[in-house]
C-alpha positions in Angstrom: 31.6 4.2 26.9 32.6 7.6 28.9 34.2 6.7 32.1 32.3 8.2 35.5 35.5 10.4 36.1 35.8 11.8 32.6 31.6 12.3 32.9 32.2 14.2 36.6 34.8 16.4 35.0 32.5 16.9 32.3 30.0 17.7 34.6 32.0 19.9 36.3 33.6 21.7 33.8 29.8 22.6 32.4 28.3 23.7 35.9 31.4 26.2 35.9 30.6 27.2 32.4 27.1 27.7 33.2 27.6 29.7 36.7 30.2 31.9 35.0 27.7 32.9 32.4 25.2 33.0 34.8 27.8 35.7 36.9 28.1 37.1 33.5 24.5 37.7 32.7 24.1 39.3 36.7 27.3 41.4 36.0 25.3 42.6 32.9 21.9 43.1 34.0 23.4 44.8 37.3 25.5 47.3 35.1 22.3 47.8 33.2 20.2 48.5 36.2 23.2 51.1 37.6 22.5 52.7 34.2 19.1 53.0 34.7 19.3 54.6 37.9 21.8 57.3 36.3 19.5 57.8 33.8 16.6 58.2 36.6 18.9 60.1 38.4 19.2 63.1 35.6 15.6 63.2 34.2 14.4 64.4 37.4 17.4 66.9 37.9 16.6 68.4 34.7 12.6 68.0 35.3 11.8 65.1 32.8 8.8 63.8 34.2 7.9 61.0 31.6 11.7 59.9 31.3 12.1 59.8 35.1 8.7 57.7 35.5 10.5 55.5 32.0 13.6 54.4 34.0 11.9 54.1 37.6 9.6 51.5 35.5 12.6 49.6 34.6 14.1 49.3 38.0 11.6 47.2 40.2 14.2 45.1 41.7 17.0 47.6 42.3 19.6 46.8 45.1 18.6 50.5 46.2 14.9 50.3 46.1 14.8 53.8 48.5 17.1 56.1 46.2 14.1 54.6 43.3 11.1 55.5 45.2 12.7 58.8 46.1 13.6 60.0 42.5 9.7 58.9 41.6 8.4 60.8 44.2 10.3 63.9 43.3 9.9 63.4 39.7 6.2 64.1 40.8 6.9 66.3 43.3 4.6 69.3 42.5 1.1 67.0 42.9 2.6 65.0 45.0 0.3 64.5 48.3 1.0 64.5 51.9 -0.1 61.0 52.2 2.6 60.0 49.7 5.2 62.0 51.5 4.4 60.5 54.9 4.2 56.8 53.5 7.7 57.1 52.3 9.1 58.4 55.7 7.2 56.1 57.5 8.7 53.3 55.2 12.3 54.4 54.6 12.4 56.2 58.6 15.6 56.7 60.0 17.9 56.3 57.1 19.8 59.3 55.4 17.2 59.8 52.5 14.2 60.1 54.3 15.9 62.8 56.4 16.6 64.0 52.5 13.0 63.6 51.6 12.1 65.4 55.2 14.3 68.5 53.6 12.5 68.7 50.6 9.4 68.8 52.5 10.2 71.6 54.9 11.4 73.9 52.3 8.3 73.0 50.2 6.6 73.6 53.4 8.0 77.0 54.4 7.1 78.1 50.9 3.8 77.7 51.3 3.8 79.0 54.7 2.0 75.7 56.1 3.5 76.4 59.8 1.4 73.6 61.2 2.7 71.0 58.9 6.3 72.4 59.3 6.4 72.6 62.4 5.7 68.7 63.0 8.3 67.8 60.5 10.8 69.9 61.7 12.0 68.4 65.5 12.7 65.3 62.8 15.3 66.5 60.4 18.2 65.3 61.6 20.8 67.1 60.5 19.0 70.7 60.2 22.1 72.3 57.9 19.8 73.5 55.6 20.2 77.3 55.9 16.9 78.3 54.6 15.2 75.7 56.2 16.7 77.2 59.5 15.2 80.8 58.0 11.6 79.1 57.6 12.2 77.7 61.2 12.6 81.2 62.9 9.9 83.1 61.1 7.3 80.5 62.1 8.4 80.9 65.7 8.3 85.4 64.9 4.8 84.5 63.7 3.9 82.8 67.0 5.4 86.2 68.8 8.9 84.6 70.3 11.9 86.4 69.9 14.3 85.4 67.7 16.1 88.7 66.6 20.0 87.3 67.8 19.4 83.8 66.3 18.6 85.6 63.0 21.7 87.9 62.8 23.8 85.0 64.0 22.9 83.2 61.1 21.8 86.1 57.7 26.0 85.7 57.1 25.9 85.7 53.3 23.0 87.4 51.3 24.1 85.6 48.2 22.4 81.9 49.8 19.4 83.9 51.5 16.6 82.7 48.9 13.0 83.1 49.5 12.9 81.8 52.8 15.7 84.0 54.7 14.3 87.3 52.8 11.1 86.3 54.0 12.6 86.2 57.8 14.0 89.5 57.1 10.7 90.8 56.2 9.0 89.2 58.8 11.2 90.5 61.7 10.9 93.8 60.3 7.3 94.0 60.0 7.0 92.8 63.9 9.7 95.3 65.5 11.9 92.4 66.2 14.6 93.9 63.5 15.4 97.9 63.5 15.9 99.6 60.6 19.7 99.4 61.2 19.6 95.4 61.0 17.7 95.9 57.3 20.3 98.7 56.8 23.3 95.9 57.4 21.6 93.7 55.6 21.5 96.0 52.2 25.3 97.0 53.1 26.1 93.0 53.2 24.2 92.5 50.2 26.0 95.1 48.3 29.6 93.3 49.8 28.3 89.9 48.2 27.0 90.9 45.4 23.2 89.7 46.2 21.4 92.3 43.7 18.5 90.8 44.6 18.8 90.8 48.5 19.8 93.8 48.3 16.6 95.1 46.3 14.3 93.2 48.7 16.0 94.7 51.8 15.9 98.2 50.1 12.1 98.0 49.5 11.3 97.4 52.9 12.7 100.8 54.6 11.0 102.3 51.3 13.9 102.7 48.9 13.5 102.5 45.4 15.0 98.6 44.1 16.3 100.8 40.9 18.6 102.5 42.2 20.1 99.9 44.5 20.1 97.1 41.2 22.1 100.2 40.1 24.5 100.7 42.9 25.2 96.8 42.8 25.7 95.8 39.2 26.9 99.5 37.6 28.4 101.2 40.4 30.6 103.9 38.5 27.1 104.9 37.1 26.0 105.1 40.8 29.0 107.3 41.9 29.3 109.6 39.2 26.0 110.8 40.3 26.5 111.8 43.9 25.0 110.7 47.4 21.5 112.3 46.8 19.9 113.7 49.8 18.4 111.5 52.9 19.6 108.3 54.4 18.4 106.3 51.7 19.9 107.9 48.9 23.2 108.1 51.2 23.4 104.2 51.9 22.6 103.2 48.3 25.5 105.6 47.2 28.0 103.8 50.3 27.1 100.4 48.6 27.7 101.9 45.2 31.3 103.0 46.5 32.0 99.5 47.9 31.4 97.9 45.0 33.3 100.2 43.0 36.4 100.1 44.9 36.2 96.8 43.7 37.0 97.7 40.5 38.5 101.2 40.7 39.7 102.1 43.9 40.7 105.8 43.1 37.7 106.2 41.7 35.8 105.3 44.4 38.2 107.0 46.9 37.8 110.2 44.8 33.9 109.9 44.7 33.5 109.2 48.5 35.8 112.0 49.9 33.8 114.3 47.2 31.3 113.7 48.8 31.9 113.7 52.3 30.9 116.9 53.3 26.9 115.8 52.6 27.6 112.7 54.7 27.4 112.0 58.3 30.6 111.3 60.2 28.9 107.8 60.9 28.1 107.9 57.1 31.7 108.6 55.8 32.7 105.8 58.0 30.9 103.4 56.7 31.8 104.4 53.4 35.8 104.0 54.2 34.7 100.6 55.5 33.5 99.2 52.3 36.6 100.9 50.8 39.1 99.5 53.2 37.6 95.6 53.0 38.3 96.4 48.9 41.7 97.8 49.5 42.6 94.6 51.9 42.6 92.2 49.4 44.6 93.9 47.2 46.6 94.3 50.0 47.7 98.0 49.2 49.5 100.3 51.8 46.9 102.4 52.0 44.6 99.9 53.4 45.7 100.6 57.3 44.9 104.3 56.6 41.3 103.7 54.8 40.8 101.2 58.2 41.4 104.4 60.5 39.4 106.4 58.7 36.3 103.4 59.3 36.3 103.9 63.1 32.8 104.4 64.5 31.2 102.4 61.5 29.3 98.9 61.8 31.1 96.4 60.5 30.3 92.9 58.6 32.0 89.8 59.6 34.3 90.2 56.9 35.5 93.6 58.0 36.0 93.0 61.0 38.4 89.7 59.9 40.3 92.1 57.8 40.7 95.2 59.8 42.8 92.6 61.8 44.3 90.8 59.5 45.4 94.3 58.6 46.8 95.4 61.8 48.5 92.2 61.6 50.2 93.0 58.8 51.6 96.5 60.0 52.7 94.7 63.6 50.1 96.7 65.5 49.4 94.3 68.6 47.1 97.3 70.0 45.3 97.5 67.0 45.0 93.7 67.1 43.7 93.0 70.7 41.5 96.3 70.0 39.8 94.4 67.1 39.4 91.1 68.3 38.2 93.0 71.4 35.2 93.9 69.2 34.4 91.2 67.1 31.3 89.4 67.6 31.5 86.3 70.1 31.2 83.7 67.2 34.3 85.1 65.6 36.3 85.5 69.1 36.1 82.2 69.9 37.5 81.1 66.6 40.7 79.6 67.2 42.5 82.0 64.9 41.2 85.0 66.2 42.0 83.0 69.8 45.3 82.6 68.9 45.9 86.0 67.6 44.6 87.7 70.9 46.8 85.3 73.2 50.1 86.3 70.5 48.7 90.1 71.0 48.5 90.3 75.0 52.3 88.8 74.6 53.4 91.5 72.5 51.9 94.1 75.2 53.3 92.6 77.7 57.0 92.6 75.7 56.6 88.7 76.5 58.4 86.1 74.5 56.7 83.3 76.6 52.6 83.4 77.0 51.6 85.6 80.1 49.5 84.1 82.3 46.2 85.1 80.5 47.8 84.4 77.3 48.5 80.9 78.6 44.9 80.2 79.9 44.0 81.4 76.0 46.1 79.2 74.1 45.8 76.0 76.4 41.5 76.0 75.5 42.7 75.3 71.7 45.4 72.9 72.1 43.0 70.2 72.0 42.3 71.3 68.1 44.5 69.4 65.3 43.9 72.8 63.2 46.4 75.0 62.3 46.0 77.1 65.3 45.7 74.4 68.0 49.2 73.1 66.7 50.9 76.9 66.6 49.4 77.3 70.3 50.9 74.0 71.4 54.2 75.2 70.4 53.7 78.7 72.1 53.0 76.5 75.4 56.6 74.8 74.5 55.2 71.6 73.1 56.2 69.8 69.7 53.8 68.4 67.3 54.2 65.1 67.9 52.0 61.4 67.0 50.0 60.0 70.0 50.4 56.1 70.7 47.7 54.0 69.0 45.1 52.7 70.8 44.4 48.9 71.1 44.7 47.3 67.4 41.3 46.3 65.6 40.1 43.2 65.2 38.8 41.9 62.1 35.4 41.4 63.8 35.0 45.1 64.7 35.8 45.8 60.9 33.6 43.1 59.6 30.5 44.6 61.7 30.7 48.0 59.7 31.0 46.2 56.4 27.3 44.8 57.6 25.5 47.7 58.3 22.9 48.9 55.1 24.3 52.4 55.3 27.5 51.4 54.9 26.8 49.3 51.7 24.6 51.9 49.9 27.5 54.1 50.6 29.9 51.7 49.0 27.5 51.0 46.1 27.5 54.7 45.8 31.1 55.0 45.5 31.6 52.2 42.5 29.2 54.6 40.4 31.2 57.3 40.9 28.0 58.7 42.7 29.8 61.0 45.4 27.8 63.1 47.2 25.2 60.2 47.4 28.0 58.0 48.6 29.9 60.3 51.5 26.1 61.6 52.4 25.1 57.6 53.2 28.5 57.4 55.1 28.3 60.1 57.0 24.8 59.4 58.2 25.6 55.8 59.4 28.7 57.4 61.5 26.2 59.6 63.2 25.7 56.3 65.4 29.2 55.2 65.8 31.2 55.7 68.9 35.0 56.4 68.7 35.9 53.1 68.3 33.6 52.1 66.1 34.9 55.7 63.4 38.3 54.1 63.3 36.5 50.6 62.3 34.7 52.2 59.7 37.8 53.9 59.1 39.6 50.6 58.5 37.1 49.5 56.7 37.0 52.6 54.2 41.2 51.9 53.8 40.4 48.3 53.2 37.8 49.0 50.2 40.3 51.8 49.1 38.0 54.8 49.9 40.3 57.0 51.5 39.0 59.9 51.2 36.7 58.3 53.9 39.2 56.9 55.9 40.9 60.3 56.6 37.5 62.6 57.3 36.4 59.6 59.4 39.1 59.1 61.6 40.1 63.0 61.8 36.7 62.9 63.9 38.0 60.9 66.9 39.1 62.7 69.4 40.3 60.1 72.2 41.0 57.1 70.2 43.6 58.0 67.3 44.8 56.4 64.5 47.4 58.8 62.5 47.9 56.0 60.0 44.2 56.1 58.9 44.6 60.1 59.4 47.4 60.8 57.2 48.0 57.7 55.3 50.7 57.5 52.2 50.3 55.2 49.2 51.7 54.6 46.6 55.4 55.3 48.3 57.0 53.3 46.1 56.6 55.9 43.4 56.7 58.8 45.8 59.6 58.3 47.5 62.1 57.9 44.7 60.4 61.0 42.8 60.8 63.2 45.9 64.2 62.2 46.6 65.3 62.7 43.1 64.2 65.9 43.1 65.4 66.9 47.1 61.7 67.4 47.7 60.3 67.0 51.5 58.1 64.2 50.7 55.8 65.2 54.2 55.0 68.3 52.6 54.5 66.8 48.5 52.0 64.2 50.9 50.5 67.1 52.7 49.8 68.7 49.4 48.0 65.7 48.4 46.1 65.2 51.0 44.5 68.6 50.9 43.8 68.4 47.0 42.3 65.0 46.6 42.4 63.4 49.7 43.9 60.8 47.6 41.0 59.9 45.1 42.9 59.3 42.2 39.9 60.2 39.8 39.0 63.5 41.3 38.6 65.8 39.0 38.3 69.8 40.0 35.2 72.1 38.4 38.8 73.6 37.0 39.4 70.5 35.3 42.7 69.6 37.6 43.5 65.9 37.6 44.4 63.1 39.5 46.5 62.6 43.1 48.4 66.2 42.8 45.4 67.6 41.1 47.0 68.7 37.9 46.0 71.0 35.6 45.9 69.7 31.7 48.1 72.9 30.8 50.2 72.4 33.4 51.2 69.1 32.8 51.9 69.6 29.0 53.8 72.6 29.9 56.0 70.5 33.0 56.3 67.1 30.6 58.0 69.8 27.9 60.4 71.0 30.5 61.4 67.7 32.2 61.7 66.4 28.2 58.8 63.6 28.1 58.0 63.7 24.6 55.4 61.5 24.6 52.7 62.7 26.9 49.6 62.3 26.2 46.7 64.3 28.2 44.6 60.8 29.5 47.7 60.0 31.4 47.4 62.6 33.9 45.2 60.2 36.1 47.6 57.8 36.0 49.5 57.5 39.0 53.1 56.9 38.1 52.6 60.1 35.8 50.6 62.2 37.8 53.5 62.3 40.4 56.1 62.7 38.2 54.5 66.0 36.6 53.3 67.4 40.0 56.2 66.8 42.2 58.7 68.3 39.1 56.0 71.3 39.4 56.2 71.5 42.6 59.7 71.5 42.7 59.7 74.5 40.1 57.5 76.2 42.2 59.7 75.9 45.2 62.6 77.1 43.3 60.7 80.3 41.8 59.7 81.0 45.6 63.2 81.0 47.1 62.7 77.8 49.0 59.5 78.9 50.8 57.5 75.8 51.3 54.7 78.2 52.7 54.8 80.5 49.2 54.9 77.7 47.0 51.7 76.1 48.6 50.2 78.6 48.1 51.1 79.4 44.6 50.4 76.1 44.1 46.5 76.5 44.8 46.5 79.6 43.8 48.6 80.3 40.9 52.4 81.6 41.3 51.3 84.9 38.8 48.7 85.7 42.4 51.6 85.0 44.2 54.4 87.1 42.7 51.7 89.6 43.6 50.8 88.7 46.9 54.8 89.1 47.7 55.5 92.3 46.4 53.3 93.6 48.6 56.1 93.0 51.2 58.7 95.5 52.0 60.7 93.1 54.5 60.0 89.7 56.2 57.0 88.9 57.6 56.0 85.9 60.0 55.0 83.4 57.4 51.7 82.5 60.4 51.0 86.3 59.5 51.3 86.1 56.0 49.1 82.9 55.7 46.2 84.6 57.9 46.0 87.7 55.2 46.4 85.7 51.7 43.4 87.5 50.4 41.4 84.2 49.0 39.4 82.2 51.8 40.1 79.0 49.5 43.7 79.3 49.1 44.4 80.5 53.0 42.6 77.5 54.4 44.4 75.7 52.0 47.8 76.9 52.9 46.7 76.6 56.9 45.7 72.7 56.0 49.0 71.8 54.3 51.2 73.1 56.0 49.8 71.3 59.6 49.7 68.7 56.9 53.5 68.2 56.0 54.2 68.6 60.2 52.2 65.6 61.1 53.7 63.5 58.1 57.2 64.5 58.8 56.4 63.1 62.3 55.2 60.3 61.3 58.2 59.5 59.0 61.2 60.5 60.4 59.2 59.0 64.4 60.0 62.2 66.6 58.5 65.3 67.3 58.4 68.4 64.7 57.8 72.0 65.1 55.4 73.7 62.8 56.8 77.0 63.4 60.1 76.6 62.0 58.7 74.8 59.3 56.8 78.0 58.3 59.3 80.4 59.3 59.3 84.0 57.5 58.6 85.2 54.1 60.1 88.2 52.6 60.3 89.9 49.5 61.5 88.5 46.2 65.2 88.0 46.5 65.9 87.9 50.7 67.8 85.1 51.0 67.1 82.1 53.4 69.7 83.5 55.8 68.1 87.0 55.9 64.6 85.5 56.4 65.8 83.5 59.1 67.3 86.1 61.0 64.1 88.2 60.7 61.5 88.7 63.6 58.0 90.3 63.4 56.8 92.2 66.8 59.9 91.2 68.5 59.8 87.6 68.3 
C-alpha cells in the first residue's frame, strides 16, 4: 500500500510535470503565434494579399489583437471603405496605431483630393510629422483661399522626400499667385542640389520649361555644359543646375564651363552659378572655396549654402564674414544653437574680446539650458564647467511598477523581444507623450530594468528639471571595459561616449553597413584588428559577443588614436567616417585649427553630428567617473596638420583665442 506522503509527493511531482508542459506547450504556441504575426507582418509589406489574409486567419487570439486588425485592414487597403476605417479608430482610439492608421488615411486622403474627409481627420493625428501629410494639409487650406506661402517654404527643405503631395502644393501655390516664379525657380535650383530629377522636372514644367532638358542637366550634366547656357532665363537656370551638379563631379570642368559662359549671363545669373559651385567646392574643402563664395554674393541661397558659406568663413578666421552670414540666414537657422553660438564667438572676435561682450553674453546664456554640443561650449564661454546635477528624489518601486502596467508600455516591450524595433520605440514613445518628468525617469528605470537601454537614455535625455545622468549616460559591462581601456591607456569616458552614439548600447544592433555589436564593428575590421592584436582564432559570429566586441573596437580605437596623433576629436571622426576620409579631411589644413571649427565643417552631416554627440559624450562620462567638473573645450582642443605635435597644437590659437 502507497503511503499518503509518498502519494502527495507523487501528486506533486505530476502537477509540476503537467504545468511545465503545459508552460511548454504556451511557450510553443506563443512562439508560433509571434511567427505568424512576422509572417503577416511581410505579406502586406510586399503586397501579398491572400498570404496576409492566411496568417491574420491564424492569429484570432493574438496578445496584440490591434497590430492584427491593422495589417488586415491594410492588406485590403485599396477597397477598403470608410466605414472600415472609422470602426477601427473608433475601436483602437487613442493608442499609437490608430494615429498610424489616421496617417495612412490622410495621405490616402490627400491623394484623392477628398478635402472634406481630410480635413476632419486631420486636427486628430497626433503627432503630424508626416511631411507630405503636412503638404496635403496646406494645399487644402490654398484651395480654400488662406495664405500659406511662408509655412510652405519653411517646410519644401529637401526635394528628394517631396512626393506627390508636396509637388502638388508647389503647383497649387503657383497656379493661385501665392508662390512667384522665383519660389518655383528655388525650387528647381534645390532640386538640382538634391538630386530630385523628378522634382526638378515637375517644377520645370510649371514656368514652361521643357522636363528634357532639366532630366538632362540633373542626371548627365557634362552633356548639359558642353552645350552652353542657351538663350532666356529658362535655358540659363537649367544650365546653372547643370553646372552644380557637375562641379560635383568635375570641378574645373564646371568652373571652366560657367566663366565661359558668363558673359551671356546676368550678374545675378553668374552668381547663382558660383553658388552651386562654391557648396560643391566646400565639401571638398578646397582653397578655392572662399573665393568661389565671393564671387556668389547677390545670389539666393539654399539652406545648405548658406550653412556652408559660414562654415567657410569659419575656416579662413573671418569673424566679419561670419556675423555677415549668420546675419542673413533665415530665422529657423539663426536660432540654431550652432549658428547662435557662432554669432555670440563672432561679436567677440569684433570686439577683440576674450570674454563674451555683453550682447554676446545675453546670446550664449539663451542656449545654456541645451545638453547639445553648443549649449555645453556656451556654458564654458560664460566660465562654467560641465558638470553632473544632483539627483532628484530616488524612485520608488511603485512609481516603476505603474509604467510596467500601462498597455503601451507592454506592446512596446512585446515589440522589443521580437526584435520588432520601430514597432517597439514607436509604442514607447507614444505612451511617454502622457508622462510628466517624473513619470520619463520611471519609465526610464523601468526600460534599465528590462535591459532596454537604448530607451532608458532617449527617455531620460527628455527631462529637463528632474535628471538622472545614470539613466542618461549609463556604463555596463565595466568589468570588461575598464581593464580593456586601461590596458590600452584609453580614456574609457570617451571609448563609452563612442558607444553610446553608435548603439546606444543594443548589443544586436546591426548597421545597413553591416557593423556589429556594442562598438558597432565592421566584419572587415574586426578580422583585420584580431590579425594585428594576434587572435588566431576569430571567428566572424563573435563580433556580437560582448567580451569580443570590446576587445576588437577599443584595440581599433586605439589604432586610430595613434594614426591621428592623439586627437580624440580626429579619431572620432575617423572612426564614423573612415580614417582614408580623414587623412583627407586633414590635409586640407595648413596649420591648427580650433578642433569646435573643424568639427562644424567635416563635410558629412552624419559624421559631424556624430563627432558633436561624442565628444559632449566622453565630457559628461568623465564627469561622472572621475565626480568633478570637466571642460569640453580642452578636451577638443586644436587639430593641425599631419605631424604638429601635441605641444604645437596646444600652443596654437584660432582668431586670437
Amino acid at each position: 500500500m502507497i503511503s499518503r506522503s509518498k502519494w502527495i509527493a507523487g501528486a506533486v511531482a505530476l502537477c509540476a510535470i503537467t504545468s511545465l508542459a503545459h508552460a511548454q506547450d504556451a511557450g510553443a504556441d506563443t512562439r508560433k503565434e509571434d511567427d505568424a504575426f512576422l509572417l503577416l507582418r511581410e505579406a502586406v509589406r510586399k503586397d501579398e494579399t491572400q498570404k496576409a489574409d492566411f496568417y491574420a486567419a491564424r492569429l484570432p487570439s493574438y496578445s496584440i489583437p490591434s497590430y492584427v486588425d491593422y495589417y488586415r485592414l491594410k492588406s485590403h487597403w485599396r477597397d477598403a471603405t470608410t466605414y472600415e476605417i472609422r470602426e477601427f479608430l473608433k475601436r483602437y482610439e487613442g493608442s499609437a496605431i490608430a494615429d498610424r492608421l489616421r496617417n495612412d488615411w490622410l495621405l490616402e486622403l490627400g491623394r484623392k483630393k477628398d478635402w472634406p474627409n481630410f480635413d476632419d481627420q486631420l486636427p486628430q493625428f497626433v503627432l503630424n510629422d508626416d511631411t507630405q501629410v503636412k503638404c496635403y494639409a496646406l494645399q487644402s487650406k490654398a484651395l480654400k483661399g488662406l495664405k500659406v506661402a511662408d509655412d510652405a517654404r519653411a517646410l519644401l527643405t529637401a526635394p528628394n522626400g517631396y512626393g506627390e503631395a508636396c509637388a502638388g502644393l508647389i503647383a497649387t501655390l503657383f497656379q493661385a499667385g501665392q508662390f512667384s516664379a522665383e519660389d518655383v525657380w528655388a525650387q528647381v535650383r534645390l532640386s538640382g542640389e538634391f538630386n530630385a530629377t523628378g522634382q526638378a522636372r515637375r517644377a520645370i514644367l510649371l514656368l514652361g520649361g521643357v522636363d528634357k532638358k532639366i532630366t538632362q542637366a540633373v542626371d548627365l550634366p557634362l552633356v548639359a555644359i558642353a552645350k552652353g547656357p542657351g538663350s532666356g532665363r529658362i535655358d540659363h537656370e537649367t544650365f546653372l543646375v547643370a553646372v552644380g551638379r557637375a562641379a560635383k563631379t568635375s570641378m574645373k570642368l564646371a568652373v571652366l564651363a560657367l566663366e565661359k559662359a558668363s558673359p551671356k549671363l546676368s550678374a545675378q545669373e553668374q552668381a547663382i552659378g558660383w553658388a552651386a559651385v562654391a557648396l560643391q567646392s566646400s565639401y571638398s574643402l578646397s582653397p578655392e572655396t572662399a573665393g568661389y563664395w565671393r564671387k556668389s554674393e547677390g545670389a539666393p541661397l539654399s539652406i545648405d549654402q548658406h550653412q556652408w558659406k559660414t562654415r567657410i568663413a569659419l575656416r579662413s578666421g573671418d569673424w566679419k564674414q561670419v556675423k555677415k552670414n549668420i546675419a542673413a540666414m533665415p530665422e529657423a537657422l539663426r536660432t540654431d544653437p550652432a549658428w547662435i553660438y557662432w554669432r555670440a564667438r563672432a561679436l567677440m572676435a569684433e570686439a577683440g574680446a576674450v570674454h563674451p561682450t555683453p550682447e554676446a553674453a545675453q546670446l550664449l546664456r539663451g542656449i545654456t539650458d541645451q545638453a547639445n554640443f553648443y549649449g555645453l561650449l556656451a556654458q564654458e564661454e560664460l566660465g562654467k564647467l560641465i558638470s553632473i546635477p544632483p539627483p532628484g528624489a530616488p524612485l520608488a518601486p511603485a512609481e516603476v511598477a505603474a509604467i510596467g502596467e500601462r498597455p503601451g508600455f507592454q506592446r512596446a516591450l512585446k515589440f522589443f523581444g521580437m526584435r520588432l524595433r520601430f514597432e517597439g520605440t514607436r509604442e514607447w514613445n507614444w505612451e511617454l507623450r502622457s508622462l510628466d518628468e517624473r513619470g520619463h525617469l520611471a519609465a526610464a528605470e523601468f526600460a534599465r530594468q528590462n535591459h532596454i537601454l537604448d530607451r532608458m537614455v532617449n527617455t531620460s535625455d527628455r527631462t529637463r528639471v528632474q535628471v538622472d545622468y545614470t539613466q542618461r549616460y549609463p556604463s555596463p559591462h565595466d568589468d570588461i571595459m575598464h581593464p580593456a581601456t586601461q590596458t590600452l591607456g584609453l580614456d574609457k569616458a570617451w571609448v563609452y561616449g563612442i558607444i553610446r552614439q553608435e548603439s546606444r548600447f543594443i548589443m544586436d544592433a546591426q548597421s545597413h553597413a553591416g557593423a556589429s555589436g556594442l562598438m558597432q564593428v565592421m566584419p572587415s575590421t574586426a578580422r583585420w584588428v584580431a590579425k594585428k592584436i594576434g587572435v588566431t582564432d576569430f571567428v566572424q559570429d563573435a563580433i556580437t559577443d560582448v567580451k569580443t566586441n570590446i576587445m576588437l573596437g577599443t584595440n581599433y580605437m586605439n589604432m586610430v588614436l595613434g594614426s591621428m596623433d592623439g586627437s580624440q576629436v580626429l579619431a572620432t571622426a575617423a572612426y564614423n567616417a573612415g580614417p582614408g576620409r580623414l587623412r583627407t579631411w586633414r590635409s586640407t589644413l595648413d596649420k591648427p585649427m580650433e578642433s569646435a571649427v573643424f568639427i562644424e565643417s567635416i563635410p558629412f552631416f552624419e559624421t559631424r553630428v556624430y563627432v558633436k554627440n561624442v565628444m559632449s559624450n566622453a565630457t559628461y562620462y568623465a564627469a561622472l567617473f572621475e565626480g568633478r567638473p570637466q571642460s569640453l573645450k580642452a578636451r577638443l582642443g586644436t587639430v593641425g596638420p599631419k605631424g604638429y605635435t601635441e605641444q604645437e597644437r596646444s600652443e596654437a590659437s584660432f582668431g586670437g583665442r
